[in-house]
C-alpha distance (Angstrom), angle and dihedral (degrees) to the residues before:
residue distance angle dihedral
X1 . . .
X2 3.75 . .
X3 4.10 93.2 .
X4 3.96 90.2 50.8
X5 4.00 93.8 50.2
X6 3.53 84.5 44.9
X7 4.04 93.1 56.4
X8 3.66 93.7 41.2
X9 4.02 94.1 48.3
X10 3.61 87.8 46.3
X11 3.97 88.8 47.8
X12 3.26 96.2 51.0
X13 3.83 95.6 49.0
X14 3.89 101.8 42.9
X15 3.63 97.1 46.4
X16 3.43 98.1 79.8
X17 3.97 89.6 60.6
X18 3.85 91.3 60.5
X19 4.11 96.1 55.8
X20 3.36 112.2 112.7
X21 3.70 108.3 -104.5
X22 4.27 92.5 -158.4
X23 3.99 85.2 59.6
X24 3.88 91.8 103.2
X25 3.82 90.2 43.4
X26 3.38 97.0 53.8
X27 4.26 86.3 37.2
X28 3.82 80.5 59.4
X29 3.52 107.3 42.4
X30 3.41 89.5 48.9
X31 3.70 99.5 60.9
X32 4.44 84.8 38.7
X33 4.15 78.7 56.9
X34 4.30 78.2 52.5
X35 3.68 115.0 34.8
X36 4.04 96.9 33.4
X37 4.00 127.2 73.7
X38 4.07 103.1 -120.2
X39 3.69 95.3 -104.2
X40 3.57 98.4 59.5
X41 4.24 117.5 132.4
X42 3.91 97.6 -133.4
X43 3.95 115.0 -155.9
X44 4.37 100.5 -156.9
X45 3.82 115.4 -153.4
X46 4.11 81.5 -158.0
X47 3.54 117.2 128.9
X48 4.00 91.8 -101.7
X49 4.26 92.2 -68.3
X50 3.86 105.0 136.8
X51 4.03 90.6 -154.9
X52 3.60 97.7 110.6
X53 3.99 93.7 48.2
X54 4.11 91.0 52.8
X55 4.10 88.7 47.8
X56 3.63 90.6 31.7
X57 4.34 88.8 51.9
X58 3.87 79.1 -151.2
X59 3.63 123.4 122.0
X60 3.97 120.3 -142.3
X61 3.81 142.1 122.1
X62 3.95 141.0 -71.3
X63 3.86 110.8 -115.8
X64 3.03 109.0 -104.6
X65 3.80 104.6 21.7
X66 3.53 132.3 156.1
X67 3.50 122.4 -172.0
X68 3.82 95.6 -8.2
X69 3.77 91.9 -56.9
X70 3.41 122.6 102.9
X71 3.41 115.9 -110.0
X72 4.06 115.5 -161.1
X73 3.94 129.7 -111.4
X74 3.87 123.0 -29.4
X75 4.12 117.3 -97.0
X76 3.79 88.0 -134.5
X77 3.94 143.3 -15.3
X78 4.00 92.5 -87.3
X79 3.87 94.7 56.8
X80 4.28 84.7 51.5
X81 3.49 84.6 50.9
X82 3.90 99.3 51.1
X83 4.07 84.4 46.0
X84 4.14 95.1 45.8
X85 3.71 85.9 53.0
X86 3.76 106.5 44.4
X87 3.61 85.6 54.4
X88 4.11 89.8 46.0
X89 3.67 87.5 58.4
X90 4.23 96.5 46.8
X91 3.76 81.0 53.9
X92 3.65 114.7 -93.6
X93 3.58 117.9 164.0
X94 3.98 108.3 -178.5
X95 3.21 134.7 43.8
X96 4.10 128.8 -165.1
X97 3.63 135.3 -161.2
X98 3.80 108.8 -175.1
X99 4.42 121.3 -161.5
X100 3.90 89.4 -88.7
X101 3.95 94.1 61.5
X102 4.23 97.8 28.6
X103 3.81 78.0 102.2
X104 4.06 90.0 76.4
X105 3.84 83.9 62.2
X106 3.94 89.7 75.3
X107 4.05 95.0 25.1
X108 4.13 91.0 57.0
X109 3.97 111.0 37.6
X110 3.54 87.4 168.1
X111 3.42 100.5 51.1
X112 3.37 95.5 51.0
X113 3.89 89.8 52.7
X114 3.30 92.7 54.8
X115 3.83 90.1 54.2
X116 3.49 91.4 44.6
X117 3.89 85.6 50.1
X118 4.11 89.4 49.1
X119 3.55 110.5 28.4
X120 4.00 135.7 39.8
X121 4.08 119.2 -140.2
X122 4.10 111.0 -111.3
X123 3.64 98.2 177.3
X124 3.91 130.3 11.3
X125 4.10 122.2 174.6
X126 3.95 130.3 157.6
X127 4.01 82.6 -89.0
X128 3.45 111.6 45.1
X129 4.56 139.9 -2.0
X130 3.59 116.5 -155.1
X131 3.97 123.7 -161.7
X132 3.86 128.5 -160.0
X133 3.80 106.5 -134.3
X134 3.69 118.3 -119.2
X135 4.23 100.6 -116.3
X136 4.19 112.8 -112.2
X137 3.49 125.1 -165.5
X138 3.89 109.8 -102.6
């Protein structure tokens, strides 16, 4: 009795370590792959991992990146800003937060009213929201 609520404890515990932590990624590039035409510029709120471009067969940037390497978490709201705009006026169209960076939505008010400002939500889940990018002239 001891050995079998030892396996199932241990079960229960350890099986959250073996979940695929690119599952939202691909979740979300998937649906990109759905809801976007194929030559939209996606900007990825995704911790630098490229899995939701490759399922997503869209091309795009990290946020932050700077000079194609990505480049960590913004110091403040106005430096997102500066970044969500330079990449507005190369021509992105989308941008993505996925669940690992929804945090930024309460550590960057102002970022996220300038997005809500500039952009409209297409798709929001538990995993992932996805905004179409109001166009600027280049």
């Amino acid at each position: 009795m001891l050995a079998v609520t030892f396996v199932i404890l241990a079960f229960v515990y350890v099986r959250p370590f073996y979940e695929s932590s690119a599952a939202q990624l691909r979740d979300v590039g998937l649906e990109l792959k759905k809801v976007t035409p194929p030559d939209a510029l996606i900007v990825a709120a995704d911790m630098g991992d490229p899995t939701s471009f490759y399922y997503g067969e869209r091309k795009g940037w990290h946020f932050l990146e700077q000079n194609a390497i990505y480049n960590g978490n913004p110091d403040d709201g106005e430096q997102a800003i500066e970044n969500l705009e330079r990449w507005r006026h190369r021509g992105a169209t989308h941008f993505v937060f996925t669940r690992n960076t929804f945090w930024w939505l309460q550590s960057y008010p102002e970022f996220v009213a300038h997005l809500t400002n500039n952009a409209k939500v297409i798709e929001a889940t538990p995993e992932f929201r996805i905004y179409e990018l109001i166009k600027v002239a280049r």
